[in-house]
PDB file of N, CA, C and O in Angstrom:
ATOM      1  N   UNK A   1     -61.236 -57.339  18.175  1.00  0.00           N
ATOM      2  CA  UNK A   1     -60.893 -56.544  16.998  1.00  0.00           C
ATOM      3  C   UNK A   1     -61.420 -55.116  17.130  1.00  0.00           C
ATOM      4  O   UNK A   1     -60.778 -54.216  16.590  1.00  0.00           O
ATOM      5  N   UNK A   2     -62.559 -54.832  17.819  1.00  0.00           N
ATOM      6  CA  UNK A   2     -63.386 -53.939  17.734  1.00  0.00           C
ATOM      7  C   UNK A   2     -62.704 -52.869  18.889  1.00  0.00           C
ATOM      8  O   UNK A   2     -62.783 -51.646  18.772  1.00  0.00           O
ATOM      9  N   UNK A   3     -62.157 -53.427  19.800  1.00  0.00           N
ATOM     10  CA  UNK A   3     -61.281 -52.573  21.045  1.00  0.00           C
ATOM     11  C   UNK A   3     -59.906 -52.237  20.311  1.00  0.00           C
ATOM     12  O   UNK A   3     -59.366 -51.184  20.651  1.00  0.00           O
ATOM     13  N   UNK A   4     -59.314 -52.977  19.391  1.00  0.00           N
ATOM     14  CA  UNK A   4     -57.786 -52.686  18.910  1.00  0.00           C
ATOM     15  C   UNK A   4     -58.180 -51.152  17.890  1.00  0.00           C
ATOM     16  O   UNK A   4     -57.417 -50.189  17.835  1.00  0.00           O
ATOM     17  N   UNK A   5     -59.582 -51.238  17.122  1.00  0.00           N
ATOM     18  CA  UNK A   5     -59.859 -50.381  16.080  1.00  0.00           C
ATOM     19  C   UNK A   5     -59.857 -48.906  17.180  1.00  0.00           C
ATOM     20  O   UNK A   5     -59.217 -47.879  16.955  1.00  0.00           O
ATOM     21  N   UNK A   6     -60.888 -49.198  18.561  1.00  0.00           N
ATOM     22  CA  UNK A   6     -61.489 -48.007  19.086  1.00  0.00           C
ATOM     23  C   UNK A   6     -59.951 -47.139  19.592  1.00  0.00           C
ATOM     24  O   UNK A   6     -59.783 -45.928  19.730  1.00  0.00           O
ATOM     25  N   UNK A   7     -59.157 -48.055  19.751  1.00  0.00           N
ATOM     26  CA  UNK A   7     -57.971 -47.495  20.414  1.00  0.00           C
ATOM     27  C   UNK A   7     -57.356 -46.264  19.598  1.00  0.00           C
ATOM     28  O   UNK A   7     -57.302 -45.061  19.850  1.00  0.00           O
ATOM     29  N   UNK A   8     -56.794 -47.244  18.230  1.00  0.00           N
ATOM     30  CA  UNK A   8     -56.269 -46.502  17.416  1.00  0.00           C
ATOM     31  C   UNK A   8     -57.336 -45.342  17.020  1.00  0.00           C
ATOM     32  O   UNK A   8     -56.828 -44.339  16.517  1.00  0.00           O
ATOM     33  N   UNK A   9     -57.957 -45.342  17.090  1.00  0.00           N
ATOM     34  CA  UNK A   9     -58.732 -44.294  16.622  1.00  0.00           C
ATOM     35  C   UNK A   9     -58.731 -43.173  17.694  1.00  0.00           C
ATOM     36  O   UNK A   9     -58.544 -41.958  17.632  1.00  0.00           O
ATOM     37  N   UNK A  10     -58.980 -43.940  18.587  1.00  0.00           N
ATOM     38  CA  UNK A  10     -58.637 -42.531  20.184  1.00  0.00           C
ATOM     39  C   UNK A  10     -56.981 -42.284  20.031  1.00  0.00           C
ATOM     40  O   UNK A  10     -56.606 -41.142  19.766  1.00  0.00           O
ATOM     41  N   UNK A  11     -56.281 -43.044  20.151  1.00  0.00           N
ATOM     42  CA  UNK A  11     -54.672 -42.460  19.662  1.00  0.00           C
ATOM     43  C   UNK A  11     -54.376 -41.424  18.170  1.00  0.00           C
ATOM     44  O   UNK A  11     -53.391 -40.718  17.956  1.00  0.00           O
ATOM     45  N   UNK A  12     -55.112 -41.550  17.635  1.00  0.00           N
ATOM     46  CA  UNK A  12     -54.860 -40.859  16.031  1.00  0.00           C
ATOM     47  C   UNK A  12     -55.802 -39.757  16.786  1.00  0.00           C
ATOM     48  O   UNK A  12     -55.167 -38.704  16.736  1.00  0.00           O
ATOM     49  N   UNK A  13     -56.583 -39.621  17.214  1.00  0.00           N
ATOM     50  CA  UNK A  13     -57.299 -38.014  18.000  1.00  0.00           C
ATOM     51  C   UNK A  13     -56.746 -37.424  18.707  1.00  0.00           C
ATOM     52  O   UNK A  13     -56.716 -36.194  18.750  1.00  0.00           O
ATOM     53  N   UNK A  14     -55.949 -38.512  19.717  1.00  0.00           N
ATOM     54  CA  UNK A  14     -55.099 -37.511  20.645  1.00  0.00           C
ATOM     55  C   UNK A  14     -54.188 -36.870  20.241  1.00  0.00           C
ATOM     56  O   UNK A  14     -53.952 -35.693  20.513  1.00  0.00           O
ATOM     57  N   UNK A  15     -53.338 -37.868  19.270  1.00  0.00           N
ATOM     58  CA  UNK A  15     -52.021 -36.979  18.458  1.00  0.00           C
ATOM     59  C   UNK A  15     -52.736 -36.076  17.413  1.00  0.00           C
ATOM     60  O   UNK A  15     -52.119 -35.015  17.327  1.00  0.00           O
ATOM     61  N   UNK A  16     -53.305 -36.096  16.978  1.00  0.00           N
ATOM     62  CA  UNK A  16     -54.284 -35.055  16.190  1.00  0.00           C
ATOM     63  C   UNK A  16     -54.597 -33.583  16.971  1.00  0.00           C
ATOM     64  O   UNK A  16     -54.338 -32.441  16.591  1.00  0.00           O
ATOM     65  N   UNK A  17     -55.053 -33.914  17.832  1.00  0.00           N
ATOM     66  CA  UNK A  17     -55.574 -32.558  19.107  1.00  0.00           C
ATOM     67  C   UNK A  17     -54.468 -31.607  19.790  1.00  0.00           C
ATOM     68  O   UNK A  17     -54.601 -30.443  20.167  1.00  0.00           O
ATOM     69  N   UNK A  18     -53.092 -32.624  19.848  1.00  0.00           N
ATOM     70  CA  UNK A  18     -51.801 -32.429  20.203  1.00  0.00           C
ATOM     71  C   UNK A  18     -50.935 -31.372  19.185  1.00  0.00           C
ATOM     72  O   UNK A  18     -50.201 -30.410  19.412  1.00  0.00           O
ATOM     73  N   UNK A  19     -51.332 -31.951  18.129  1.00  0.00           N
ATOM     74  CA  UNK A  19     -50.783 -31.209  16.915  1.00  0.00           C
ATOM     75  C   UNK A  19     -51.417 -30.072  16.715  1.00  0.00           C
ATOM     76  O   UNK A  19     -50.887 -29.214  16.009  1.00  0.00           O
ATOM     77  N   UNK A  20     -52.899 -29.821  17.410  1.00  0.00           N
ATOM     78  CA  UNK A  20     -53.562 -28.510  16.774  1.00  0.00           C
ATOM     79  C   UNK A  20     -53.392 -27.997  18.198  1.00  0.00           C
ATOM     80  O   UNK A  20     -54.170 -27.044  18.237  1.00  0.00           O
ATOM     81  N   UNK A  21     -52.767 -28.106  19.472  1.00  0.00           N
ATOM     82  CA  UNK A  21     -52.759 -27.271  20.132  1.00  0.00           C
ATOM     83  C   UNK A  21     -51.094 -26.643  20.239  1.00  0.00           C
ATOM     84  O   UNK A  21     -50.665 -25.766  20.989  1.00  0.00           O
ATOM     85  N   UNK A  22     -50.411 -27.404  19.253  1.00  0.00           N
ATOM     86  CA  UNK A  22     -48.882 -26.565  19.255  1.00  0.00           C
ATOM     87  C   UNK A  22     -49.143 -25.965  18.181  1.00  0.00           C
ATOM     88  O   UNK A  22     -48.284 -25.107  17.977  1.00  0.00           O
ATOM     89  N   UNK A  23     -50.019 -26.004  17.283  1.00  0.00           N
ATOM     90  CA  UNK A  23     -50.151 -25.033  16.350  1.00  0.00           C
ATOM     91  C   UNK A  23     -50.915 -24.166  16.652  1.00  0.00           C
ATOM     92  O   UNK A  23     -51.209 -23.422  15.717  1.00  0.00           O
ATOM     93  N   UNK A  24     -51.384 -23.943  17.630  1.00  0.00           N
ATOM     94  CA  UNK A  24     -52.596 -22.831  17.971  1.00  0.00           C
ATOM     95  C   UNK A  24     -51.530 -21.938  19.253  1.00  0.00           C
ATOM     96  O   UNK A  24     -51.615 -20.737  19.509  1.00  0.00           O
ATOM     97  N   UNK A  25     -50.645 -22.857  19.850  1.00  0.00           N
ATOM     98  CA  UNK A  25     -49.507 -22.053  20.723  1.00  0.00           C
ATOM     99  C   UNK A  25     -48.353 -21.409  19.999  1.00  0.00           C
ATOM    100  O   UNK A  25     -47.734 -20.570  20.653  1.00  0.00           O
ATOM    101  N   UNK A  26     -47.972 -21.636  18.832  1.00  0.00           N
ATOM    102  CA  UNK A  26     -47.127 -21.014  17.795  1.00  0.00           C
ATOM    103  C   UNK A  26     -47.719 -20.072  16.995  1.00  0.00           C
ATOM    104  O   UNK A  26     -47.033 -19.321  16.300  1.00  0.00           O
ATOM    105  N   UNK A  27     -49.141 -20.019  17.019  1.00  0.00           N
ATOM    106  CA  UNK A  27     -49.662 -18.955  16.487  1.00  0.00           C
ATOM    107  C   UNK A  27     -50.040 -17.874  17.535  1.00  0.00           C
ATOM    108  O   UNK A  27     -49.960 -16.746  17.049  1.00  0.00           O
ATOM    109  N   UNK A  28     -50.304 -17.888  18.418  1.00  0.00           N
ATOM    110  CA  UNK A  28     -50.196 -16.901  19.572  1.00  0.00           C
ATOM    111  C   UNK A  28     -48.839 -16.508  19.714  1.00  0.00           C
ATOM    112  O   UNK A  28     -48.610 -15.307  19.862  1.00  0.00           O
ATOM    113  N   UNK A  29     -47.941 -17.284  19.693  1.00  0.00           N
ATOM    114  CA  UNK A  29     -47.022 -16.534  20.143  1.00  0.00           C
ATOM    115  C   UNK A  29     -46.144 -15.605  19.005  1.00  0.00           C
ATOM    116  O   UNK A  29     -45.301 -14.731  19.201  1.00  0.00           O
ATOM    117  N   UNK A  30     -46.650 -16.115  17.841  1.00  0.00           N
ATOM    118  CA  UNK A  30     -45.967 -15.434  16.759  1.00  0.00           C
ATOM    119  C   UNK A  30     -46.770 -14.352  16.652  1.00  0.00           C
ATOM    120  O   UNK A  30     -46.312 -13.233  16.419  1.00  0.00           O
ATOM    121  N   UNK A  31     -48.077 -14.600  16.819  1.00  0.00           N
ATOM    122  CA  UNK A  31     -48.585 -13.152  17.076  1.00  0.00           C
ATOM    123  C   UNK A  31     -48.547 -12.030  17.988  1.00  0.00           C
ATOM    124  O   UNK A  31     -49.019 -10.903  17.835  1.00  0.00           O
ATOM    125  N   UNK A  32     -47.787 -12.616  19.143  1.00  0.00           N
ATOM    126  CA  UNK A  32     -47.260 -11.575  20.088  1.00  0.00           C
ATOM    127  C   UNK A  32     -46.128 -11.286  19.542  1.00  0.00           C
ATOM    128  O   UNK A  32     -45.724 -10.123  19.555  1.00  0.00           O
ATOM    129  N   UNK A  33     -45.675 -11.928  19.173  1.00  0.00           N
ATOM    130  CA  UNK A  33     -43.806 -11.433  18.950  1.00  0.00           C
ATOM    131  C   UNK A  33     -44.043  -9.872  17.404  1.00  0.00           C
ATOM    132  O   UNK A  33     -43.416  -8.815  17.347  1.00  0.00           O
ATOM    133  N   UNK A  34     -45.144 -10.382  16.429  1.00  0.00           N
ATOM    134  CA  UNK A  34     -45.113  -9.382  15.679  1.00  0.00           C
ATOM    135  C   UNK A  34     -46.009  -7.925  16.223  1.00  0.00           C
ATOM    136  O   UNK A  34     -45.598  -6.822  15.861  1.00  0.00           O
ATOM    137  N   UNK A  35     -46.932  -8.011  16.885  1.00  0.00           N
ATOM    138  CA  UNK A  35     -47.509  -7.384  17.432  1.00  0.00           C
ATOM    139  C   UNK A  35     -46.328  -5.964  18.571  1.00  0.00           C
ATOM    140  O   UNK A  35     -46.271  -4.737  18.483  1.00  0.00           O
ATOM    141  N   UNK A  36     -45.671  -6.861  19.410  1.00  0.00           N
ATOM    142  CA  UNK A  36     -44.206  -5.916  19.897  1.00  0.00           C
ATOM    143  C   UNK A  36     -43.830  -5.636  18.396  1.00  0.00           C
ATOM    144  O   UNK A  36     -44.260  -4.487  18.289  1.00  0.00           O
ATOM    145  N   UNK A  37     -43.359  -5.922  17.304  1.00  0.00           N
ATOM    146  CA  UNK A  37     -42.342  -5.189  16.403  1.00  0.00           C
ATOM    147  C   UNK A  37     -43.501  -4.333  15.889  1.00  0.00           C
ATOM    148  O   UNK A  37     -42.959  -3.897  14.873  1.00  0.00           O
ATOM    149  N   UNK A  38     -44.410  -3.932  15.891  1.00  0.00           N
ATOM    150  CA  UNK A  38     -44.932  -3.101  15.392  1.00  0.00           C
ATOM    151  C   UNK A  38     -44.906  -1.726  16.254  1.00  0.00           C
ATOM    152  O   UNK A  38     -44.888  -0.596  15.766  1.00  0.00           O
ATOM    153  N   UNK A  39     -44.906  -2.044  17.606  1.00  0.00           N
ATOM    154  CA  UNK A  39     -44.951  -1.182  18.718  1.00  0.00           C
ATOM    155  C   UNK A  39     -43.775  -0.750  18.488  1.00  0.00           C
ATOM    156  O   UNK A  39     -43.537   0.458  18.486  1.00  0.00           O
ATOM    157  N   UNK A  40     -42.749  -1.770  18.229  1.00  0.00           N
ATOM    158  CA  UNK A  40     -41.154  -0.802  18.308  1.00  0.00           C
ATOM    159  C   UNK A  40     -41.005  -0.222  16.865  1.00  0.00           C
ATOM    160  O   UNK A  40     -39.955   0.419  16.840  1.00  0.00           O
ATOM    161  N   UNK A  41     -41.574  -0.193  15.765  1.00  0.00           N
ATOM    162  CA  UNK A  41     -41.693   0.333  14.472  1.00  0.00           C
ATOM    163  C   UNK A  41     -42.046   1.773  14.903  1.00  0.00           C
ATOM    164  O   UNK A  41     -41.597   2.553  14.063  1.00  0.00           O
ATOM    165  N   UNK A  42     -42.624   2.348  15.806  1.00  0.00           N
ATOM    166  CA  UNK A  42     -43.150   3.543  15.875  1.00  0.00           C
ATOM    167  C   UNK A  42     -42.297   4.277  16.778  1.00  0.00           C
ATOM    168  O   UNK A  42     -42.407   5.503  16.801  1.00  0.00           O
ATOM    169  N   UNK A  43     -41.246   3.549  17.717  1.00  0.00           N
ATOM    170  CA  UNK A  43     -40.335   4.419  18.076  1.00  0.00           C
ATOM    171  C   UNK A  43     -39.090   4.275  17.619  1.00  0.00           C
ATOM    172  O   UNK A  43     -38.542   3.197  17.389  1.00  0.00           O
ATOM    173  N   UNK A  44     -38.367   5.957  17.403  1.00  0.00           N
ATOM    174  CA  UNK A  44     -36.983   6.133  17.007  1.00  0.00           C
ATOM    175  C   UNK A  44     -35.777   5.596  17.489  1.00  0.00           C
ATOM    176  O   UNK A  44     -35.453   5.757  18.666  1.00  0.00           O
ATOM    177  N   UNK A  45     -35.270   5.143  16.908  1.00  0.00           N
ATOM    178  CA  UNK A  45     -33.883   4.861  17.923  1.00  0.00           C
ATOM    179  C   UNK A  45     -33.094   5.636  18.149  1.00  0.00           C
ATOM    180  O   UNK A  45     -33.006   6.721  17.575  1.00  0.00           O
ATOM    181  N   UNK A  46     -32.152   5.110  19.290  1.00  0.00           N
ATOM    182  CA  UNK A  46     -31.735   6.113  19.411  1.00  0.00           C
ATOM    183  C   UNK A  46     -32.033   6.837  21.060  1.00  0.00           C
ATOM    184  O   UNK A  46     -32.967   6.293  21.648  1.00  0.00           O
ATOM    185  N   UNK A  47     -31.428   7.832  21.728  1.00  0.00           N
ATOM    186  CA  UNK A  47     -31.768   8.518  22.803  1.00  0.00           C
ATOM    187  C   UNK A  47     -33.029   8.774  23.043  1.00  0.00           C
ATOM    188  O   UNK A  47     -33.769   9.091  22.112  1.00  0.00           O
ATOM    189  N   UNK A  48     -33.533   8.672  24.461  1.00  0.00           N
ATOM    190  CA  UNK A  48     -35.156   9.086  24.771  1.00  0.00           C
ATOM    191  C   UNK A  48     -35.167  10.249  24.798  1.00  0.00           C
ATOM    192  O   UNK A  48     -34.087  10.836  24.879  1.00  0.00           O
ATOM    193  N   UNK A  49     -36.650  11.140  24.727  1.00  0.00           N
ATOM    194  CA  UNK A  49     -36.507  12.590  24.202  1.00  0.00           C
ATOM    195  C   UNK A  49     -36.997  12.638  26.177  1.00  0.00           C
ATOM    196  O   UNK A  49     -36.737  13.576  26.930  1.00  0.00           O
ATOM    197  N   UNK A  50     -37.412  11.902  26.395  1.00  0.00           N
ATOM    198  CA  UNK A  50     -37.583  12.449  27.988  1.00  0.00           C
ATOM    199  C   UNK A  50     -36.243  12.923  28.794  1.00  0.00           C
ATOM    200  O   UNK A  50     -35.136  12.406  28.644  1.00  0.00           O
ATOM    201  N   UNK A  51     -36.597  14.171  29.816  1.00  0.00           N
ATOM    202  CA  UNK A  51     -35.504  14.772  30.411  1.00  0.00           C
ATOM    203  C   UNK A  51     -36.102  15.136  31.770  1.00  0.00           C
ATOM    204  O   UNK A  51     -37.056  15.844  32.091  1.00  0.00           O
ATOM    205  N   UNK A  52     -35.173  14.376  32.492  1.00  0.00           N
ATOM    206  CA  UNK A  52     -35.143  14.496  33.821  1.00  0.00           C
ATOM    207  C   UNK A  52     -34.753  15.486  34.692  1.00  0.00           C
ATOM    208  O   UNK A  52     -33.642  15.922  34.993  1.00  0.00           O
ATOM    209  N   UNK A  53     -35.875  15.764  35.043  1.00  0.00           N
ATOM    210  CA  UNK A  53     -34.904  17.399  36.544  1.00  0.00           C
ATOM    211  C   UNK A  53     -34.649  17.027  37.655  1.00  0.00           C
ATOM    212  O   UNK A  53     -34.154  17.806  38.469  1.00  0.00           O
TER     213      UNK A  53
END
């Protein structure tokens, strides 16, 4: 009885740990993705003002 309990209990941690590391990878990456729109918030659209000789 005591091995069926330890199991489930290591299975409910693993899917537990699983769940906080796709939520910790969706938060990185949503924080990169807003992090670029802020970078592109500061430039104009439109033609580059650089000119080539």
């Amino acid at each position: 009885m005591k091995t069926k309990f330890a199991a489930s209990v290591l299975s409910a941690l693993l899917y537990v740990q699983g769940l906080l590391g796709f939520a910790a990878l969706v938060t990185v990456l949503l924080k990169d993705r807003a992090h670029a729109g802020e970078i592109a918030i500061g430039v104009p659209p439109g033609p580059s003002m650089l000119v080539v000789r």
